[in-house]
N, C-alpha and C positions, 0 to 999 in steps of 0.2 A: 298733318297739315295738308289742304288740300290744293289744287291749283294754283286757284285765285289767292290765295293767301301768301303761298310762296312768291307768285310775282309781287303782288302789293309789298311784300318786307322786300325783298330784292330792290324795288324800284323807291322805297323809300328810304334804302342805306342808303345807292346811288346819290338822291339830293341830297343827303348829307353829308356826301363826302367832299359835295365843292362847299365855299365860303356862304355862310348866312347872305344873302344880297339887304343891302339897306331897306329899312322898313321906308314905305311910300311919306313922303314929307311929309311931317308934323302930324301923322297917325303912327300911335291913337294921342292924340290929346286929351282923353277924357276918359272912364270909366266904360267899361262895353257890358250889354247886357246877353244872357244865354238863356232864350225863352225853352222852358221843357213843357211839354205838351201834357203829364201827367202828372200828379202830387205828389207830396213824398212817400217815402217808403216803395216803389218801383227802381226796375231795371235803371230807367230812365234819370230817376234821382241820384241813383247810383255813380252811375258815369258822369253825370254834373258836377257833382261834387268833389269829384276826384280830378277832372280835365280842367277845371274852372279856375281852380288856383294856381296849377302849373301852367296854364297860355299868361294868365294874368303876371305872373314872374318875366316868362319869358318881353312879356309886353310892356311892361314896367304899368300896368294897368289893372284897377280891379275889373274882374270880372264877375257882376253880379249875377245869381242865377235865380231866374224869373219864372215863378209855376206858373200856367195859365192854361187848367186843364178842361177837356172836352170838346165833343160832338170826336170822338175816336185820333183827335189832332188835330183836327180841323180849325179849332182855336187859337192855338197856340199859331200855326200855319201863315193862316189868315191875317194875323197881326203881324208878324214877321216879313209878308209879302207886303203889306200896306205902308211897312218904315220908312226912313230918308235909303236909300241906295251907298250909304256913305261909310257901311262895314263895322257901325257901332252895336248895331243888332243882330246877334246870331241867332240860328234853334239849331237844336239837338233832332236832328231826323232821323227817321227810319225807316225803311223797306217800303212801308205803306205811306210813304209819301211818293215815293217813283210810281208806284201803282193806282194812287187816287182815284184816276178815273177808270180803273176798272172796276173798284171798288164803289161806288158812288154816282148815281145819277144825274143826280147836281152837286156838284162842288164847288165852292168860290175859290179856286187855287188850281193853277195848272201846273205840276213836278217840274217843269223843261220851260216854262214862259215866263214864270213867277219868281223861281229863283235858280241863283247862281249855286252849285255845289262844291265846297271849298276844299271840304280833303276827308276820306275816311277816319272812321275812329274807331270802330271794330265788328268784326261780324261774330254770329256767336249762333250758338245752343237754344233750342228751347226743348221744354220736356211737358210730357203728359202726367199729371198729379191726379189721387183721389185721395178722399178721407178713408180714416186708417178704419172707419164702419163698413166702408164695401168692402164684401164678400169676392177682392178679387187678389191676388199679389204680383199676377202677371198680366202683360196686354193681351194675350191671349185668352184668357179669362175675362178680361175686360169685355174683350168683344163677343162673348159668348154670354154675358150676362145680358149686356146690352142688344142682341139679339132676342135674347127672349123677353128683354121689356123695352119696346119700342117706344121711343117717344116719352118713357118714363124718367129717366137720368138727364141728368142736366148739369152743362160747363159752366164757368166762366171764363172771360177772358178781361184785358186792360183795357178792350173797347172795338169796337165795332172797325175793321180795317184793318186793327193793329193783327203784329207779326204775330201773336200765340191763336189770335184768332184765326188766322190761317194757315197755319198749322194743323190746328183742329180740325178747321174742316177740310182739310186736306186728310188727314188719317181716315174722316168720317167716312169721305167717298171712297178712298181703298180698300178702308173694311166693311165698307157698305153694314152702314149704322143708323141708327136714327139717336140722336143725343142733342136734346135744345139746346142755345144759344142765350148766357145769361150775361150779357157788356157791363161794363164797369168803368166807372172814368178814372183809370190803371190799376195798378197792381196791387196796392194795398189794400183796397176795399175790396175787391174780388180775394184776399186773404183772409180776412176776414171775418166771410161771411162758408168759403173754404172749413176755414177754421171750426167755424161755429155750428157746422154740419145742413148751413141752410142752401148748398148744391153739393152735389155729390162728388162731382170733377172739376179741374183747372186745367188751363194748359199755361204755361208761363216758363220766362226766360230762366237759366241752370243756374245764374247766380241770387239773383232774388228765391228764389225758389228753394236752393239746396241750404242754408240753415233748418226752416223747416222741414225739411225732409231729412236731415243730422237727427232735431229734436224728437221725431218721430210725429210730428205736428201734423203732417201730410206724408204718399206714397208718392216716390218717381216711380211708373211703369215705363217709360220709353223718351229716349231723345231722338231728336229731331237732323243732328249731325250725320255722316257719313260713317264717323269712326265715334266709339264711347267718348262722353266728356270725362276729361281728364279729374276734375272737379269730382262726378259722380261717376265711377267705372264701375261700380256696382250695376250699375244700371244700362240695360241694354240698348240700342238704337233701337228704335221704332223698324227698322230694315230687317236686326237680328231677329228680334221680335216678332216677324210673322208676316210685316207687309214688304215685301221686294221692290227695291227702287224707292222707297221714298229718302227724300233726305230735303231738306230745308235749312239753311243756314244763313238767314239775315245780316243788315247790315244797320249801322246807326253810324252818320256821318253830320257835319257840319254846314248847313247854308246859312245862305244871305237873300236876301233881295235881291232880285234882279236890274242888272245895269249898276251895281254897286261894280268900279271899278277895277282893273285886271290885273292894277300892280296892288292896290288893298287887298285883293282876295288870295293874291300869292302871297304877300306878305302873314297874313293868318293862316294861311294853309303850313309855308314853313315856320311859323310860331308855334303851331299846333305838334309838328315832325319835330320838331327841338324839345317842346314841352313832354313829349309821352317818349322820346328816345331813350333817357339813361335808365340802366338795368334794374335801380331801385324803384324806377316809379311801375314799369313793367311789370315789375314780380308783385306789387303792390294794385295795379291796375287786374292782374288775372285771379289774386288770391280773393279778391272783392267782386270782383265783376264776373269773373270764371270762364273767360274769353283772351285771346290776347288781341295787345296792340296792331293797328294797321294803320297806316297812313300813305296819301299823293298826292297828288297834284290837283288842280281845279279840271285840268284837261282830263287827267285820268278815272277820276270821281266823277265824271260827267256819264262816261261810258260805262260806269260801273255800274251805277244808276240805272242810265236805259237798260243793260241787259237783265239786272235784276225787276227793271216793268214788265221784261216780255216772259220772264220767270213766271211772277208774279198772275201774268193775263193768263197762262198756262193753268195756274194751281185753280185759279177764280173757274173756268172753263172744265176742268175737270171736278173739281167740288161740285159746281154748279150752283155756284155762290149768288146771289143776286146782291147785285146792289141796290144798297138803299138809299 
């Protein structure tokens, strides 16, 4: 467990050991929606479905969850900044919504203007995949193939900004590679297509990812963590593996619109810390998703945020990523 994760559980037992504080008057009164940025069968769907009905308990509210994938989140985003301010509509964010504008040109969404961040939900793994036809079984070999056919191999990712896609080309520039860039509007179409031998490489998050990788469907060469995931210790970090200093470990937290209210957004921030606290949903949240729990404050998710842009602006600068 690394730092930032030890304080984030430390600082989310602390709120819970004082008393729930009253939910803001007469919210929710109504059904709340949780926009996820990518279709089913991803990371992303993953964790919806699993956060969606334990906030909804805690809230005495459903919580329907609303795909509306495309332009890399940008969709889903967009629509979520544009709602009533009034904490009925959430999204599911991720890493590369703090980072937006280093990613992107133009954006209709600014991370830090557009919306309020309500509380983390978990940070996690990603790993580099290829089909079980390349001639590789280590990253090292990876890169040694890839070096003698530049430009010939090609990834996918769940889209354009998203976390595996930078990852990717974060390794690229380390091992100084050349391997195209094939987006997908998320993770299941880029499996797909994985699958079906029409790219050679993925890069994608350890829980969606590792069934396939059980069934021998695809290879993990390398995670993206500090330390092996727990999920796949078979499989080496990207760091052990050959390239020193890398480590990458995103996050997927909760917004809202902005100027949507300060006791609403605490209120769902502590529904969210009640909802994914007791040890069965935990053990249930990491054996699916292959990450654990994290959760805090709107205060403290703000800051987690910006540090992970200036991350983020780093990995973009050193790829030498262009945005599109």
């Amino acid at each position: 467990m690394n730092i930032r994760r030890k304080l984030l559980v430390a600082l989310g037992a602390c709120a819970l050991s004082a008393p729930l504080v009253t939910f803001a008057q007469g919210f929710p009164s109504k059904p709340l929606r949780l926009i996820v940025r990518a279709p089913p069968g991803g990371t992303d769907d993953l964790i919806a479905r699993l956060i969606s009905p334990a906030i909804g308990k805690v809230l005495g509210q459903q919580v329907i969850v609303d795909y509306r994938p495309g332009a890399g989140g940008l969709v889903a985003w967009e629509y979520v900044a544009k709602q009533p301010p009034d904490g009925y509509t959430l999204s599911l964010a991720a890493s590369g919504l703090a980072a937006v504008k280093s990613l992107r040109q133009e954006t209709p969404v600014d991370p830090f203007r557009d919306f309020g961040w309500v509380s983390q939900v978990t940070s996690f793994m990603l790993v580099l995949v290829v089909h079980p036809s390349l001639p590789v079984r280590t990253l090292k070999e990876l890169i040694a193939l890839a070096r003698s056919r530049p430009g010939q191999l090609s990834y996918g990712s769940s889209g354009v900004g998203a976390t595996p896609h930078l990852a990717a080309e974060y390794f690229k520039a380390m091992a100084k590679v050349q391997i195209d860039h094939v987006p997908y509007k998320g993770a299941g179409p880029m499996y797909l297509d994985l699958i079906g031998g029409r790219i050679e490489m993925g890069a994608a998050v350890v829980g969606s990812a590792m069934p396939l990788i059980r069934s021998g469907k695809i290879r993990g060469l390398g995670v993206s963590g500090a330390k092996r995931s727990p999920q796949l210790p078979e499989v080496p970090t990207i760091a052990e593996a050959g390239l020193t200093g890398y480590e990458f470990e995103p996050f997927y937290a909760i917004v809202v619109a902005i100027r949507t209210p300060r006791e609403i957004m605490g209120a769902l921030s502590e529904a969210i810390a009640k909802a994914m606290s007791p040890p069965e949903f935990r053990e249930q949240f990491f054996r699916i998703v292959g990450s654990e729990v994290l959760f805090n404050t709107p205060e403290q998710m703000l800051q987690v945020a910006k540090k992970e842009a200036e991350l983020i602006d780093k990995i973009v600068r050193a790829a030498n990523i262009k945005p599109e």
